[in-house]
N, C-alpha and C positions, 0 to 999 in steps of 0.2 A: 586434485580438482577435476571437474569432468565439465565440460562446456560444449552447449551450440554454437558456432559457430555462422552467421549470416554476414557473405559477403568475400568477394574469392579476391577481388582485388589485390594490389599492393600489400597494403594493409592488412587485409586479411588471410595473405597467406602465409606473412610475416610471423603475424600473432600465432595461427598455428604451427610452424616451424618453434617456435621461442616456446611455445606450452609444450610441446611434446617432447623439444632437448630438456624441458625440465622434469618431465617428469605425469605431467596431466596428460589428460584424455581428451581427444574431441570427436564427443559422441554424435556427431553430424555438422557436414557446413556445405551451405545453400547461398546457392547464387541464383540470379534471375531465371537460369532454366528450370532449377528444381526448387523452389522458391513453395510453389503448392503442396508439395510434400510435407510441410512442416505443421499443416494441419492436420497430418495421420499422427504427430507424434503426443504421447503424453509427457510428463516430466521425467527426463531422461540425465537432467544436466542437472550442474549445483547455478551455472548464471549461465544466460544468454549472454552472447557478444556480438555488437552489431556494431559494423563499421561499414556500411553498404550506401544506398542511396534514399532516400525522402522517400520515393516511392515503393518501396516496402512495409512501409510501417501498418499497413492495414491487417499485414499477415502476421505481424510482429506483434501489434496490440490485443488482439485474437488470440494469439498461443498464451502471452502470458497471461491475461483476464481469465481467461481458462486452466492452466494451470497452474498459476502463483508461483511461475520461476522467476529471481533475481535478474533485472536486466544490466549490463550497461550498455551504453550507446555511445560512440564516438561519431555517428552519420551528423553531418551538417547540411545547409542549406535547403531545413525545414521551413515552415511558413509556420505563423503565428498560431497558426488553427491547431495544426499539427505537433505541434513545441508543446502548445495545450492536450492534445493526445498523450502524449511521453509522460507529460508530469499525471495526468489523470491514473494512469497503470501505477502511479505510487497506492492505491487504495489497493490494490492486490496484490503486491510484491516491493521489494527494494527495489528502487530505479534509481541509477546511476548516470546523468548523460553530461557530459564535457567534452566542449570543442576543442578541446587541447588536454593531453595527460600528462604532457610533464611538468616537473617538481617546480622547475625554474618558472614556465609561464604561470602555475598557479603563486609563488611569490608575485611573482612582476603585477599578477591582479590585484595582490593585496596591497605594494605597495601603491600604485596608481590612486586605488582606492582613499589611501592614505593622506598621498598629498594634493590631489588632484584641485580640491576644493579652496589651498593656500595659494595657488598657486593661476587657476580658471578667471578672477577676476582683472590679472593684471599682461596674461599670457595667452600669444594664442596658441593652438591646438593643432598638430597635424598628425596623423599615421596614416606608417607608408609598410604596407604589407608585400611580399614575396612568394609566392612559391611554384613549380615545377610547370614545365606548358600543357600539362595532362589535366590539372586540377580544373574543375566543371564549373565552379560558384564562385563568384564575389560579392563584396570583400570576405574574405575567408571565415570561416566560423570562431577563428581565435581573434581575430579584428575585431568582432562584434562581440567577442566576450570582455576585449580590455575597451571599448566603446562603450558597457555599461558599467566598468570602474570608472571611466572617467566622468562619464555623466548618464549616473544612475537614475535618474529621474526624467530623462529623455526631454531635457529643457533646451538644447542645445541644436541650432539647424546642423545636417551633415551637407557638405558638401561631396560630393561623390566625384573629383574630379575638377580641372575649369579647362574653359577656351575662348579663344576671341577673348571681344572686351567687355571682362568680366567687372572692369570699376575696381575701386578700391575693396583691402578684403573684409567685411563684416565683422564689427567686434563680436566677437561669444561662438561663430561659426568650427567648425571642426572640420578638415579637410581630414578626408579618408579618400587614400591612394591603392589600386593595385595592381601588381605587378608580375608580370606572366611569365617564365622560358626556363628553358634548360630544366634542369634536373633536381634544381635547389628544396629541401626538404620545408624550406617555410623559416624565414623571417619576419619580426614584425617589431618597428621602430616608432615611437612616443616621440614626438620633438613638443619640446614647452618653448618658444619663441616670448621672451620679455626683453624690454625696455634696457637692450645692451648686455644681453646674457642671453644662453641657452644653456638649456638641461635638456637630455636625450635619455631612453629608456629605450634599448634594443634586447631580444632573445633573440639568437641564432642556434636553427637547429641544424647539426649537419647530418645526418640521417634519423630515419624514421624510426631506430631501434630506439630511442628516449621514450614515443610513443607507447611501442609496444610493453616495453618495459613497468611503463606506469599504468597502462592501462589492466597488466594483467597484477600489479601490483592490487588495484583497486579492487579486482574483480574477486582477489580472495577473500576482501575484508566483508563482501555482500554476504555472503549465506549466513543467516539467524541474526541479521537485522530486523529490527520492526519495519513492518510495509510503511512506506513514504518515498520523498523525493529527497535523492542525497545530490551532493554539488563536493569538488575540491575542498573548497573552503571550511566547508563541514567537519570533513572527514580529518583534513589534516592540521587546521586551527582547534579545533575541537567546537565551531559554531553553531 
């Protein structure tokens, strides 16, 4: 496989270490200095890989509308606008984007999914996310993705946090907590609070190789899909 590469970070230097001890190519990777480069290039690769920041995507949606290369995308803490950019490049290519790659957070979404709805009117709701003191956004991009298992419909107030006096806590509210330091690869814990019980829902990642791993698992499956927008769920439920 031969990949772009956008995004020198962590992450992305990771992924390129992991593609090359396998065996793939990475026919370029651009970080913010050379970022403008990418519009000399034609299709060079079998899929983009972009694990960078929000503010790339204007260079990013340009190469591929232009040349109908497969994207994924693991960059989080898009805006709405933007998230809408991403899915729009499914009319020109496969686009692939999740906030999380591994196997385990794409289960935890479906089951959430699953029982969320037995369980919302008699329970309350908290998650409490994790991760490293370097990480730029909250609550993290995988917070917000088991945030729309649990209430897909966006019916539900978030609470981002309390202090002082906050009153009693709101029935149907969903506290979303998060949590900054050290080195930690990214935690993110479900508590269901009922009436003399608790149910918990945690994924612990202890390094970032899970990431990479699944991400470049995905990235093979891209080339000679039909152009659209793919998700986990998709791909590995067969949805």
């Amino acid at each position: 496989m031969r990949y772009l590469l956008i995004g020198r970070g962590r992450m992305g230097r990771l992924i390129q270490e992991t593609a090359q001890a396998a065996g793939d190519e990475i026919q370029a990777s651009f970080g913010r200095n050379n970022l403008d480069r990418l519009g000399q290039l034609g299709r060079v690769a079998d899929v983009v890989i972009d694990f960078s920041r929000p503010e790339t995507l204007p260079e990013i949606v340009s190469y591929v509308r232009r040349t109908g290369t497969p994207l994924l995308s693991g960059t989080t803490g898009f805006t709405p606008v933007q998230m809408a950019q991403v899915e729009a490049l499914g009319a020109y290519a496969p686009v692939l984007w999740a906030a999380n790659f591994s196997l385990g957070m794409a289960v935890l979404y479906r089951a959430l999914r699953e029982i969320s709805g037995v369980l919302k009117p008699d329970f309350d709701v908290e998650l409490v996310e994790t991760h490293h003191n370097q990480k730029e956004d909250a609550p993290s991009g995988s917070a917000r993705l088991l945030l729309e298992a649990i209430d897909p419909r966006h019916e539900q107030p978030l609470n981002y946090g309390r202090e002082g006096a906050t009153g009693k806590r709101p029935k149907g509210e969903i506290g979303v907590h998060a949590l900054r330091g050290g080195t930690v690869a990214g935690t993110h814990t479900v508590h269901f609070f009922g009436p003399d019980e608790e149910l918990s829902f945690t994924h612990r990642a202890t390094s970032r190789q899970i990431f990479v791993n699944g991400a470049l698992h995905m990235a093979r499956m891209l080339p000679g899909k039909p152009n659209g927008v793919y998700d986990l769920q998709k791909i590995l439920f067969g949805e």
